[in-house]
C-alpha positions in Angstrom: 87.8 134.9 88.5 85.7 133.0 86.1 82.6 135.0 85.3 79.2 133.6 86.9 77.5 133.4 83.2 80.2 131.4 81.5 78.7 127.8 83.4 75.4 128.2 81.8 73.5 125.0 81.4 77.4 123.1 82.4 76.6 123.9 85.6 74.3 121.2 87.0 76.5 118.6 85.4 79.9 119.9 86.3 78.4 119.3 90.1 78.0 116.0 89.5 81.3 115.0 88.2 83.3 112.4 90.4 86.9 111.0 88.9 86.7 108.7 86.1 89.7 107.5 86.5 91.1 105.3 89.5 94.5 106.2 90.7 96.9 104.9 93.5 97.4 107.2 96.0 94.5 108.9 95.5 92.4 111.4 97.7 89.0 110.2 97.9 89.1 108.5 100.9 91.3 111.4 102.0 88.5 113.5 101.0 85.6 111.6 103.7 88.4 112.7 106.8 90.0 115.8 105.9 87.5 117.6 103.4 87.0 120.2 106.2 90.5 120.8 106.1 89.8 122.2 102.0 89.7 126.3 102.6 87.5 128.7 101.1 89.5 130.8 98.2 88.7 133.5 96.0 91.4 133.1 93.4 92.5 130.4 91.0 93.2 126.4 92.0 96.4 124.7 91.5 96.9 121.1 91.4 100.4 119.9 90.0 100.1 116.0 90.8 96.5 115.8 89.2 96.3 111.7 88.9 92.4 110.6 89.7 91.7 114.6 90.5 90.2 113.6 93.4 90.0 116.8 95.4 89.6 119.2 92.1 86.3 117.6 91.4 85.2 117.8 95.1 86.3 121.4 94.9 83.7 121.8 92.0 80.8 120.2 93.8 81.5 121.9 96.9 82.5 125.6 95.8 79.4 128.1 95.3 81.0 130.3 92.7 83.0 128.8 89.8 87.0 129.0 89.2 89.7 128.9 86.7 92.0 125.8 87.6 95.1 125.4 86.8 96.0 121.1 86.7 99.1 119.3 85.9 100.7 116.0 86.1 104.0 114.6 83.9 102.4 111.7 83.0 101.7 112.1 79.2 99.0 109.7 78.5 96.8 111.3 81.6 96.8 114.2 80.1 95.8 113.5 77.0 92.9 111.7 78.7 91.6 114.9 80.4 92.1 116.9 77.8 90.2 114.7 75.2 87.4 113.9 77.7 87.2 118.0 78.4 87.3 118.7 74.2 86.1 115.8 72.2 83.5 113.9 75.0 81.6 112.8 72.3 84.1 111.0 70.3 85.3 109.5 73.7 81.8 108.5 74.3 81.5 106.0 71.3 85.6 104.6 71.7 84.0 103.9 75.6 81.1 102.2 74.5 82.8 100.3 71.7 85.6 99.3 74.0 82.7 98.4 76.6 80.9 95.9 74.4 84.0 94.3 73.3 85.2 93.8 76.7 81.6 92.2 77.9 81.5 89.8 74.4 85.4 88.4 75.3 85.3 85.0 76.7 89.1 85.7 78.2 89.0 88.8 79.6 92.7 88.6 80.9 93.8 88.0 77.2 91.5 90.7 76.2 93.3 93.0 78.5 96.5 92.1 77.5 96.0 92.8 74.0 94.6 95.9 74.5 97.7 96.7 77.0 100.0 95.1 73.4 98.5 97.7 71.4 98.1 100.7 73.6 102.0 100.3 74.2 102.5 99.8 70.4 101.0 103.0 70.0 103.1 105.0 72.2 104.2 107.9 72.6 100.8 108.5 71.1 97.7 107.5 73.4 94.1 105.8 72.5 92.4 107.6 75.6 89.8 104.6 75.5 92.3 102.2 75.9 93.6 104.4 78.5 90.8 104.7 80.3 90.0 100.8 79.8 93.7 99.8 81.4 93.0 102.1 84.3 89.5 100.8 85.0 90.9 97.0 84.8 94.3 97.2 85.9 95.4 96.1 89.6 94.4 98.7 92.0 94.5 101.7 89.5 98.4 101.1 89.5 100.6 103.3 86.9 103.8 102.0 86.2 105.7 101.5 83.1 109.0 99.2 82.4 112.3 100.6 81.4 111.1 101.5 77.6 108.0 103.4 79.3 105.0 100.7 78.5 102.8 99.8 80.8 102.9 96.7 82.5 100.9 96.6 85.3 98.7 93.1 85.2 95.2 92.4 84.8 92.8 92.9 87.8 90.4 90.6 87.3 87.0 93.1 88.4 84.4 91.1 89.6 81.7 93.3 86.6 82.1 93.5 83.1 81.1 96.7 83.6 84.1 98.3 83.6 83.7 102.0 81.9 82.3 105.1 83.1 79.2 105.8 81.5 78.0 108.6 79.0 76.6 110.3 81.8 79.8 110.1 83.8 82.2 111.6 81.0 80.0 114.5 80.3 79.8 115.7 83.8 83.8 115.4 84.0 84.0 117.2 80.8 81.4 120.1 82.0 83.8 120.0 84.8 86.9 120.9 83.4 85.3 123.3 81.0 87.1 125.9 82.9 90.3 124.1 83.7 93.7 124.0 81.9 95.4 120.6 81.8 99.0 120.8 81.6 101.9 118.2 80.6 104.0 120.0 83.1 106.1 120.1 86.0 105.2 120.8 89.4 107.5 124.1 89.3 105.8 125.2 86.2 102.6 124.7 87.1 102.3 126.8 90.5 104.8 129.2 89.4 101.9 131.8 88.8 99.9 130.9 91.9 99.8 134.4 94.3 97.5 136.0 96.2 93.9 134.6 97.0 94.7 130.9 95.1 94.5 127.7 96.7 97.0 124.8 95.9 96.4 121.0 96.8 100.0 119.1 96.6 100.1 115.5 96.7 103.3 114.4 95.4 104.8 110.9 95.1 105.2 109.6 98.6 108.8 110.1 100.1 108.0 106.2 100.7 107.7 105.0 97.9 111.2 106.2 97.1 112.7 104.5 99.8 110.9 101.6 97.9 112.4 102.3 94.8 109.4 103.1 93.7 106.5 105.0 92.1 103.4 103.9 92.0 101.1 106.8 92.2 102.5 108.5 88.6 105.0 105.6 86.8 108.0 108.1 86.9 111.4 108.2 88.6 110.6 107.7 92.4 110.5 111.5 94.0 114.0 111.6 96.1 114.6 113.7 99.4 115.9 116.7 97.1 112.8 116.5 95.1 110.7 117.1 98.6 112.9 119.4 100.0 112.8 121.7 97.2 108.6 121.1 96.9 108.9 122.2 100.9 110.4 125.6 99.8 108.4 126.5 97.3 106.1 125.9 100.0 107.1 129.1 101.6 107.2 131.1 98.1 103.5 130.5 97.7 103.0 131.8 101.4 104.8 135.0 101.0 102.4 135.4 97.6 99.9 135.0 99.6 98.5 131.8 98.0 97.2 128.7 100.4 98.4 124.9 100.4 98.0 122.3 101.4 100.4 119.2 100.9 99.9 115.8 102.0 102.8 113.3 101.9 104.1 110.3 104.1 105.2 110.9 107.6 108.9 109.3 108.1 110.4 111.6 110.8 112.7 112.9 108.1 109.7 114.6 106.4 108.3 115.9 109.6 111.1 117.3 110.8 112.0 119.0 107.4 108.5 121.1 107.3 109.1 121.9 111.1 112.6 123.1 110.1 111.2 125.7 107.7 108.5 126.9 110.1 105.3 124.8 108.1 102.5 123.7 109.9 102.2 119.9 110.2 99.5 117.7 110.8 100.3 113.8 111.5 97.8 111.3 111.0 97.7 107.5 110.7 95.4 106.7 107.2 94.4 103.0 105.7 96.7 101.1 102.7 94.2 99.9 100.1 97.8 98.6 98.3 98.3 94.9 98.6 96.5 92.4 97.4 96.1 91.0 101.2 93.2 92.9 102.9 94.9 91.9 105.8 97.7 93.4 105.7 96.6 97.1 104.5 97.9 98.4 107.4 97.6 101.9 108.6 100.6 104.0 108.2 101.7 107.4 109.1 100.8 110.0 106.8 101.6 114.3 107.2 99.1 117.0 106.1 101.2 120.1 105.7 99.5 123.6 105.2 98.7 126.9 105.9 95.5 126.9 105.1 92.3 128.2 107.7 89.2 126.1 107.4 86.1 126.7 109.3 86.9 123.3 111.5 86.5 123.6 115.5 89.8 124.5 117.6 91.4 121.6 118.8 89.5 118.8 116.4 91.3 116.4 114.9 90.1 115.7 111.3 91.6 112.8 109.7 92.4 110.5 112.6 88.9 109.6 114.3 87.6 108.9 110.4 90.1 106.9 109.7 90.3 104.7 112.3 86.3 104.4 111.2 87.0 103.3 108.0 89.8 100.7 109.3 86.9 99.3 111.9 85.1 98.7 108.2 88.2 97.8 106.2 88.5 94.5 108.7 84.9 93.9 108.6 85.1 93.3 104.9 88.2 91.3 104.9 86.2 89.0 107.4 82.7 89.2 105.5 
């Protein structure tokens, strides 16, 4: 446990820290129907598939006592982001704000983009986190996907403000956040292989559908086969008989759902809204499973997760028609 006296004056900003970073796939509107689903926990947090970090910086808002977390992801570039953001904020401060201004003075900001996007590629396997940050905030729906010789190509996004960056204020409560988190270039089995008794793991791997697809578009890597999730749905029992609690979130094609039933998991189905695709009109809800064995405080029999969603479709349509 991290000790009480080590948030000090970190504290009241680490509370306010929200993701800088936009991710596909990620868990904030997740977050608005199933945060009741998130257990209390004693130990250490896990989150191998960290992207946006969604529910890790609920988890530091919401949670009374602080914790050593443990977060991972295999996409290089990300990490570096975290980890510079967490270490050097003030250095990322000034790249923002420089990369800010230039962005707001270009007449062409699709050319501007795709120069930036020439020269953060150029640069690889080393990362400018500003840049990083910049194609992130202006890409097309927070999309991560790289071409065969690993660059980034995902196309300009055209926001409707110049203002693009997260602000001074914004990085230094994401920093103050991860002050007591450990970010990892790691894979999934690495990173939870310590996770026992008392520790709470959040799981929200690439989609079995998007490998059906072909595709990846939460994390840019090699789509995440039906081995991959089988073996993901075993360690699943591992961390139970440590004592640890998960919970896993995934799509629901019946061969997913009937491989956590096989092993004895508890699943939850639940239909969620697509924000992928550039037609509002066809976002359409799709079947999604929440897989845990986690015991949140939630009434017997309530459903978290559906009702809200359907919500937030009613408002979905009401925007595509406004």
């Amino acid at each position: 446990m991290v000790s009480q006296t080590l948030w000090g004056p970190e504290r009241s900003a680490a509370q306010q820290a929200k993701p800088f970073l936009r991710w596909a796939g990620g868990k904030q509107r997740w977050l608005t129907a199933n945060s009741s689903l998130l257990p209390r926990f004693n130990g250490q947090y896990f989150e191998p598939f960290l992207g946006g970090g969604s529910v890790f910086f609920h988890l530091v808002r919401s949670e009374v006592r602080p914790f050593q977390a443990w977060l991972g992801d295999q996409n290089l570039q990300l990490v570096r982001a975290y980890n510079e953001v967490r270490n050097s904020v003030d250095n990322v401060i000034e790249d923002v704000r420089v990369m800010q201004a230039a962005y707001t003075q270009a007449r062409d900001k699709r050319r501007f983009y795709e120069d930036v996007r020439e020269g953060f590629n150029d640069g690889l396997p080393k990362s400018n986190t500003a840049k990083f940050i910049f194609l992130n905030s202006t890409c097309w729906n927070g999309l991560w996907r790289t071409n065969s010789s690993g660059g980034f190509n995902v196309p300009f996004g055209a926001p409707k403000t110049d203002n693009v960056m997260p602000s001074e204020t914004e990085l230094r409560n994401v920093s103050a956040a991860l002050q007591h988190a450990r970010v990892r270039a790691s894979s999934w089995e690495s990173l939870v292989s310590s996770a026992g008794n008392g520790d709470f793991v959040f799981l929200d791997p690439p989609y079995y559908s998007d490998s059906l697809q072909k595709t990846s578009p939460k994390y840019g890597a090699e789509a995440f086969g039906y081995s991959a999730h089988k073996r993901l749905a075993e360690m699943l029992l591992t961390l139970q008989r440590r004592g640890a609690m998960f919970i896993l979130t995934n799509s629901g094609e019946p061969e997913m759902v009937a491989l956590y039933r096989e092993l004895g998991l508890n699943v939850r189905e639940v239909m969620v809204p697509r924000a992928i695709n550039s037609k509002a009109d066809e976002r359409q809800p799709a079947g999604e499973v929440i897989v845990t064995n986690a015991h949140p405080g939630n009434s017997p029999g309530t459903s978290p997760g559906v009702l809200l969603d359907l919500e937030m479709l009613r408002n979905d349509k009401r925007d595509s028609q406004d």
